[in-house]
C-alpha positions as CSV (number, residue, x, y, z in Angstrom):
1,X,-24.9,51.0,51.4
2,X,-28.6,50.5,50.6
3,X,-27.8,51.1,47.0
4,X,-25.1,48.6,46.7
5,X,-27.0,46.1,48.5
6,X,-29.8,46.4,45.8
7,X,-27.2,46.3,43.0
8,X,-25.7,43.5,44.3
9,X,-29.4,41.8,44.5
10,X,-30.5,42.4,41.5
11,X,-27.2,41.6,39.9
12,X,-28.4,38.1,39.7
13,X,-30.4,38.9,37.2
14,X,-27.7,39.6,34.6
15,X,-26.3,36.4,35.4
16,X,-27.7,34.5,32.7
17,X,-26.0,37.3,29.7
18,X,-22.3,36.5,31.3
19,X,-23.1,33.2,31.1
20,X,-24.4,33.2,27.6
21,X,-20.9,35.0,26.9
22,X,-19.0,31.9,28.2
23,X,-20.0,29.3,26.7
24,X,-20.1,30.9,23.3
25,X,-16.1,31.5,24.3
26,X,-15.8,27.8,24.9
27,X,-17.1,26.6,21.4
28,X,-13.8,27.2,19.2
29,X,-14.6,26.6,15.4
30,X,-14.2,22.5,14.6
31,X,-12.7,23.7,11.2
32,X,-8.7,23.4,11.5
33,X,-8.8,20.7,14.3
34,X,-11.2,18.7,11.6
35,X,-8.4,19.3,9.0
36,X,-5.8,18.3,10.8
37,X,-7.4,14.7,12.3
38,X,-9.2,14.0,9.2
39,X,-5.5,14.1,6.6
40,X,-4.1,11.5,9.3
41,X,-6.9,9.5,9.9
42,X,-7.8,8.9,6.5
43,X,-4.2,8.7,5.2
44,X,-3.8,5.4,8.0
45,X,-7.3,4.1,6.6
46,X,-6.7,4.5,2.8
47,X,-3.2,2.5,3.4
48,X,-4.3,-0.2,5.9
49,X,-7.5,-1.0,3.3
50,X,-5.2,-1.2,0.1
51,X,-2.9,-3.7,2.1
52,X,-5.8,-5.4,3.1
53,X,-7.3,-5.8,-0.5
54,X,-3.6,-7.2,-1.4
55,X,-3.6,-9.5,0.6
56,X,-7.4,-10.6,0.1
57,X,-6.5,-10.6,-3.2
58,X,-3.6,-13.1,-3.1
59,X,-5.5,-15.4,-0.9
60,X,-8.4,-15.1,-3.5
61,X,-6.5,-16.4,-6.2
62,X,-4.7,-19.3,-3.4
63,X,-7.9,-20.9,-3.4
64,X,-8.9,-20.4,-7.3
65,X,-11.0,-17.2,-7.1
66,X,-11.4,-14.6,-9.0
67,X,-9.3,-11.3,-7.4
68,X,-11.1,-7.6,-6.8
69,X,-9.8,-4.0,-7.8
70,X,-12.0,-1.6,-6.1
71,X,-10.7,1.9,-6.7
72,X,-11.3,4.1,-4.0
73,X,-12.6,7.4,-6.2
74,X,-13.8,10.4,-3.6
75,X,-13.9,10.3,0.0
76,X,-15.9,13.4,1.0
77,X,-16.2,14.2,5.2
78,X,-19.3,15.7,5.7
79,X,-20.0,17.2,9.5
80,X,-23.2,18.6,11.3
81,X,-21.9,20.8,13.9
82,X,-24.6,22.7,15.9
83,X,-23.8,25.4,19.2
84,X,-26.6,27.0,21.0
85,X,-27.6,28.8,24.1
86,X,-30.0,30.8,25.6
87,X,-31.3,32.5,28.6
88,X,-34.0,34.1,30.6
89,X,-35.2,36.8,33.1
90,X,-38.7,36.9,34.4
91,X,-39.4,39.9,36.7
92,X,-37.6,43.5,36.9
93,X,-34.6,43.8,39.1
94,X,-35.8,47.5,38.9
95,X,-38.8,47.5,41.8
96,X,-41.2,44.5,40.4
97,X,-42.2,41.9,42.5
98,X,-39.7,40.3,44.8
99,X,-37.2,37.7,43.8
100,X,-38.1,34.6,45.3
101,X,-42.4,35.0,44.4
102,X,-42.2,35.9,40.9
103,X,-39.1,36.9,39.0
104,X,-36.6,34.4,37.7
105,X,-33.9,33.8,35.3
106,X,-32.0,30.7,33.7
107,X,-29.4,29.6,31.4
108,X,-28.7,26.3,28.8
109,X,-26.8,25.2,26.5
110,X,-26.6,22.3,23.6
111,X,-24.2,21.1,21.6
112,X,-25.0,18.7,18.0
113,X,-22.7,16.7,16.3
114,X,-22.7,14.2,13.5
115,X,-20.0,12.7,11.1
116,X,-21.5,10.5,7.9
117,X,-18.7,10.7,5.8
118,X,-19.4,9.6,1.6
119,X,-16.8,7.0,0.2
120,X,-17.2,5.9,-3.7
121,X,-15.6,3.3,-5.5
122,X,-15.0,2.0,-8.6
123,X,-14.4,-1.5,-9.7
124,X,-11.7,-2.0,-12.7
125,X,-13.4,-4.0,-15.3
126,X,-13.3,-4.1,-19.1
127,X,-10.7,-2.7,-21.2
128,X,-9.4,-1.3,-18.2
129,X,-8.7,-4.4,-16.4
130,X,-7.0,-5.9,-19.5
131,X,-5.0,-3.3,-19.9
132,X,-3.5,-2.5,-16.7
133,X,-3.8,-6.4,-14.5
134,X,-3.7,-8.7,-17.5
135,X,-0.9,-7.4,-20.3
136,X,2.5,-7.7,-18.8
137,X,4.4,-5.0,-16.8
138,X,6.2,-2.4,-19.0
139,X,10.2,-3.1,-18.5
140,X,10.5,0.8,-18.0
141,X,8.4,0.0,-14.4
142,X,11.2,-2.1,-13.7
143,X,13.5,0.0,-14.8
144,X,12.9,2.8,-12.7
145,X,12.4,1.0,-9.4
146,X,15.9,-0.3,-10.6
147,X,17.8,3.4,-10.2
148,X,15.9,3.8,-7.1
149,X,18.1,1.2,-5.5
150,X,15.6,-1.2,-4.9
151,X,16.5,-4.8,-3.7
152,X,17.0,-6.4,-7.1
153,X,16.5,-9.8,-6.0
154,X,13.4,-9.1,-4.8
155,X,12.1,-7.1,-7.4
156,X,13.1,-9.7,-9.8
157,X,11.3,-12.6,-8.1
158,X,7.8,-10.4,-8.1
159,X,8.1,-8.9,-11.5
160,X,10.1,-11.9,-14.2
161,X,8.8,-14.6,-15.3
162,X,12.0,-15.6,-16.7
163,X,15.9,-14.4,-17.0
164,X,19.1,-15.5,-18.8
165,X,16.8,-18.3,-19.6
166,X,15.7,-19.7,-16.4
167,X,12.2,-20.0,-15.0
168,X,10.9,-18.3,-12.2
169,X,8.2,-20.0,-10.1
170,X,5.2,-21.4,-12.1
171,X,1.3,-21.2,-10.6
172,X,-1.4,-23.1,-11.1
173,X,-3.1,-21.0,-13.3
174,X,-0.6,-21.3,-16.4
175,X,-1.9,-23.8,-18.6
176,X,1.5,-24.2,-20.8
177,X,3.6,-25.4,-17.7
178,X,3.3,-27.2,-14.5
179,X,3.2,-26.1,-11.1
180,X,6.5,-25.4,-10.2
181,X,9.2,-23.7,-8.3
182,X,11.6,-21.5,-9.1
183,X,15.0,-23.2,-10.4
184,X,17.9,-23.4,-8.6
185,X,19.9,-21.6,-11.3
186,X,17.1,-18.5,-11.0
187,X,17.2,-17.9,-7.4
188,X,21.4,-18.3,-6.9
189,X,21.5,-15.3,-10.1
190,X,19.1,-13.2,-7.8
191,X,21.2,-13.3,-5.0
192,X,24.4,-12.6,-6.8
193,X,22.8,-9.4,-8.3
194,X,21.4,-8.8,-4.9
195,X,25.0,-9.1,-3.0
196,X,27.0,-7.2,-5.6
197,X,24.0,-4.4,-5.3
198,X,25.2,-4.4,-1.5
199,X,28.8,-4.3,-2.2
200,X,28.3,-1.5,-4.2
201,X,29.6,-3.7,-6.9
202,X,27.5,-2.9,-9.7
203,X,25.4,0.0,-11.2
204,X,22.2,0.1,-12.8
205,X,22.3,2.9,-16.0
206,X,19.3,3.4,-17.6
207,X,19.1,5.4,-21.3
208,X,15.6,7.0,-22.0
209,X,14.7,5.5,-25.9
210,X,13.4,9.1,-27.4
211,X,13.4,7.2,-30.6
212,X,12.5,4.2,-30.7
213,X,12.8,2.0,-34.3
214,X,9.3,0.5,-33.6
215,X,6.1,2.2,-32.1
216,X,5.7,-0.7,-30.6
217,X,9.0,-0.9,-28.9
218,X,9.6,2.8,-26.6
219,X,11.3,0.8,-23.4
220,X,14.0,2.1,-22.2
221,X,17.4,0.8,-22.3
222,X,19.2,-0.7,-18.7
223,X,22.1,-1.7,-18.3
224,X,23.8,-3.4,-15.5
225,X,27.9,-2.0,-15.1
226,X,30.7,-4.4,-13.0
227,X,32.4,-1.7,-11.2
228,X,36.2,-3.1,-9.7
229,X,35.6,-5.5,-7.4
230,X,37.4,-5.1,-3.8
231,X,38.3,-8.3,-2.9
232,X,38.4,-12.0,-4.8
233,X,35.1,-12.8,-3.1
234,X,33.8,-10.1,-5.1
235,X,35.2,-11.2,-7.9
236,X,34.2,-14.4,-7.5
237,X,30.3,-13.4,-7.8
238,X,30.9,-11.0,-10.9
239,X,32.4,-13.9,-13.1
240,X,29.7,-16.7,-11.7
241,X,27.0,-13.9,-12.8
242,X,29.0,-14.0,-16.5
243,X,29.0,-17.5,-16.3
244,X,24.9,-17.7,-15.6
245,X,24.3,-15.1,-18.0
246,X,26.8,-16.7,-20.8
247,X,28.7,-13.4,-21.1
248,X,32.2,-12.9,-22.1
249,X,34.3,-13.4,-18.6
250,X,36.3,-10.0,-20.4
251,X,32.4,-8.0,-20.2
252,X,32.5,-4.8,-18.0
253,X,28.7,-4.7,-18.2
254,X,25.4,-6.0,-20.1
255,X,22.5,-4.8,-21.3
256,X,18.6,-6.2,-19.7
257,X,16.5,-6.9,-22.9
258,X,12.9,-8.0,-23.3
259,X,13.1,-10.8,-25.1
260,X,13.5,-14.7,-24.5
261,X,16.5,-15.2,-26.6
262,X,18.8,-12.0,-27.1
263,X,19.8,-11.3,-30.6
264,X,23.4,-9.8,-29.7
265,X,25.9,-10.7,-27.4
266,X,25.8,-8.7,-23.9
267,X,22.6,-9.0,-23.9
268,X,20.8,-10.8,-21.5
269,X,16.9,-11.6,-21.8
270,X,14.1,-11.2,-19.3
271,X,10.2,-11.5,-19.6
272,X,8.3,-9.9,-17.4
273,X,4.6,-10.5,-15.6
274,X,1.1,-9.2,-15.6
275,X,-0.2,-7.7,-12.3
276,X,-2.5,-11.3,-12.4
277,X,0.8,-13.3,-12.4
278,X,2.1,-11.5,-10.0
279,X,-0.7,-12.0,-7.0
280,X,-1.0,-15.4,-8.5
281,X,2.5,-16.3,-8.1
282,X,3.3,-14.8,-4.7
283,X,-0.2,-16.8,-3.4
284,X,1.3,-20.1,-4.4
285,X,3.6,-19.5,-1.8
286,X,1.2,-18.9,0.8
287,X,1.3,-21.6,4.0
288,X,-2.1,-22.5,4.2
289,X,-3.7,-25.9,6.5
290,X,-3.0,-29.3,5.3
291,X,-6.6,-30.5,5.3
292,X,-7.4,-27.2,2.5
293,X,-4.9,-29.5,0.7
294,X,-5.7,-33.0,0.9
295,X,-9.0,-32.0,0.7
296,X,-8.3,-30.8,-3.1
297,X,-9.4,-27.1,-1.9
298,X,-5.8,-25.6,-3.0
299,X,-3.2,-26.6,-4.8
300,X,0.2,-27.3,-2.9
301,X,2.2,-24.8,-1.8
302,X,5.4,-23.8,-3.3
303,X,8.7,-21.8,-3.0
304,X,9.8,-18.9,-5.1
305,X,13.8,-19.1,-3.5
306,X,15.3,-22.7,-4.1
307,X,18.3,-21.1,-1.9
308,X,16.7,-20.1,1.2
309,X,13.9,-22.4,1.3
310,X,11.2,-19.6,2.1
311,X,9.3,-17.4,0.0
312,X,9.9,-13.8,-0.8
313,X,6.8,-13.1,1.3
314,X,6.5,-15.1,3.9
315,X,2.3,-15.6,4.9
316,X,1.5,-17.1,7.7
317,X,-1.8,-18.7,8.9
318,X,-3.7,-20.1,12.0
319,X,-7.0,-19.6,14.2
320,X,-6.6,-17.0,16.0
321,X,-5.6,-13.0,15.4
322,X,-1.6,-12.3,15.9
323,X,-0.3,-9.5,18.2
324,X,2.4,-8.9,15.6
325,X,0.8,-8.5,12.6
326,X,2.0,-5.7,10.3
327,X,-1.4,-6.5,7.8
328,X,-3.8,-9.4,8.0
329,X,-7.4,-10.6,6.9
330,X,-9.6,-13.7,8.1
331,X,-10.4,-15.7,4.8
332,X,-12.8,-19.7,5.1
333,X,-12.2,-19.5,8.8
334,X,-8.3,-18.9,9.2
335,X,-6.2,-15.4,9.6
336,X,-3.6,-14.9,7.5
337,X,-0.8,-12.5,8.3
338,X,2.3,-10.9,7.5
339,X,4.7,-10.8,10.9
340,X,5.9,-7.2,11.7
341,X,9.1,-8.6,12.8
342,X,10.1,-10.5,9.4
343,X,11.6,-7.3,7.9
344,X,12.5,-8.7,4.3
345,X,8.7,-9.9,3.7
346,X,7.6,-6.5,5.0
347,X,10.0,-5.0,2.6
348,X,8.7,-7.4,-0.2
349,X,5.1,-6.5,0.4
350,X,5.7,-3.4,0.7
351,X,7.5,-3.1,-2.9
352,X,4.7,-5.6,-4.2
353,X,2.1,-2.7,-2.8
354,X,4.4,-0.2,-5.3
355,X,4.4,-2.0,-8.1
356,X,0.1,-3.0,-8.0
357,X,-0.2,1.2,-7.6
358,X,2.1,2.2,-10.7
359,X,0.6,-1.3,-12.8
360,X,-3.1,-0.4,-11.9
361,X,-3.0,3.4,-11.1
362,X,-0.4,4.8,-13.9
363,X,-2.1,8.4,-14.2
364,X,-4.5,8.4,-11.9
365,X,-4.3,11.1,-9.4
366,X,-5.5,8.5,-6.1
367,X,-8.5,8.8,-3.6
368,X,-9.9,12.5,-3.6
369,X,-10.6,13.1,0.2
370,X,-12.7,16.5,0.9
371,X,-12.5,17.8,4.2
372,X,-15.0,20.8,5.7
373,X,-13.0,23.4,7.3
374,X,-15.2,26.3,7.8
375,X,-17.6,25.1,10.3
């Protein structure tokens, strides 16, 4: 018994190696739990900021300034994770001096930990920026989002300036033409295209051009097919569409050309925008305060659908931040938003989002993001 009371005595001492074992336990590597947070995290921040910088790009050319493409390059996650712990005896628990005079022991603990994260960008100037925001979309852009089912009517009313010979909606900024809307005639030829595309009453074929009689001309070819209609309604919008386009009421399809004035019959011209046009076009649409108006700030706003009476994306504005905002930015005192629960302009936006990435960002590989992982 005496001997087990003195083990159990000095036992204490030992105390501070178990608990040196514990904590170490408790300290599971940051590495994979880093990895895991980080791809989200950053993912939900690249996106939010490049909605973000669309919008405060549109409402930068609104009020006649100059818009910004910032690139996000590298984003590189760098951690300082430090575990320590120590302890102490003082004494022998093998016959030294007596527990409570001399001898001792003790254990602690600390734990470090720091994120400063590196994030470069690059703004697009020079050649770069005439290339890819001033020079007008390539039709083949168009053409792919095209197969991919795409609302046509709104990928029209972003992306043409013009088709079958009627205007879209003119800015400010265009020195040849007025500020106007879009005509009547433009915006009812959208939303045919856009109903048969629901009906499943017409089909969008496009035919590579491997070669192409010009270098200069290596678009693709598209063409728009009238499949058989189910009922006279639908017949009804396949022959008004003939009737816009000046097609033969006989035509089982026509071809989408870039040009002004089509050489051949079946053939119906478009024009399309530069990435510039494009912002500019969908910020002279944006609702902004009456007094930015009368006071000569802005230009009036405008509509880009003569049907429905609203814009493709619909911006809204006031003085205070909105619970339902799916993106917004404060701009001269006022918050501008985009309503989560108006579906078509989150749609729209969403599409407009596409088309800036492929126009601006054709071969570039995106944001390099480097995450630590073996801490």
């Amino acid at each position: 018994m005496k001997i087990w009371s003195v083990l159990k005595q000095k036992s204490l001492y030992f105390l501070p190696l178990a608990g040196l074992s514990v904590l170490a336990g408790c300290l599971p590597p940051m590495g994979p739990s880093n990895l895991r947070r980080d791809h989200i995290a950053y993912d939900r921040s690249i996106a939010k900021g490049l909605q973000e910088e669309l919008l405060l790009n549109i409402l930068q050319l609104r009020f006649g300034a100059p818009p910004i493409f910032l690139q996000t390059q590298e984003i590189i996650a760098s951690y300082a994770y430090e575990k320590g712990a120590k302890g102490y005896i003082a004494g022998s628990p093998w016959g030294g001096a007596e527990v409570s005079k001399q001898n001792g022991l003790g254990i602690a603990g600390s734990i470090n930990f720091s994120d400063n994260p590196t994030i470069t960008f690059q703004p697009m100037n020079g050649k770069q920026l005439s290339t890819l925001v001033l020079a007008p979309l390539s039709p083949n852009l168009i053409f792919s989002l095209l197969q991919t089912r795409t609302p046509i009517d709104a990928l029209f009313s972003l992306t043409l300036d013009s088709m079958g010979g009627y205007d879209n909606i003119h800015h400010t900024m265009r020195s040849e033409r007025k500020n106007a809307a879009a005509s009547k005639n433009f915006s009812r030829l959208l939303w045919l295209l856009r109903q048969l595309q629901l009906n499943d009453a017409i089909e969008i074929s496009v035919i590579p051009n491997d070669t192409p009689k010009l270098k200069t001309n290596n678009f693709n070819r598209a063409f728009v097919n009238f499949l058989e209609p189910e009922n006279s309604n639908i017949l009804e919008m396949q022959q008004e569409v003939k009737k816009l386009t000046h097609l033969n009421p006989k035509d089982k399809s026509f071809e989408i050309v870039n040009k002004v004035h089509p050489d051949k019959k079946g053939e119906v011209g478009f024009r399309t925008l530069s990435m510039l046009s494009i912002l500019a076009n969908v910020s002279a649409t944006v609702s902004i305060p009456e007094k930015e108006i009368e006071e000569g700030i802005a230009p009036p706003t405008l509509t880009d659908n003569m049907l429905e009476g609203r814009p493709v994306i619909v911006v809204h504005s006031g003085h205070h931040h909105s619970r339902d905002a799916f993106v917004e930015i404060p701009y001269r005192k006022t918050t501008y938003w985009i309503s989560k629960k108006d579906y078509p302009s989150k749609v729209a936006f969403t599409l407009l989002q596409i088309i800036n990435s492929l126009a601006v960002n054709p071969k570039e590989n995106g944001a390099m993001v480097t995450i630590p992982v073996n801490h």
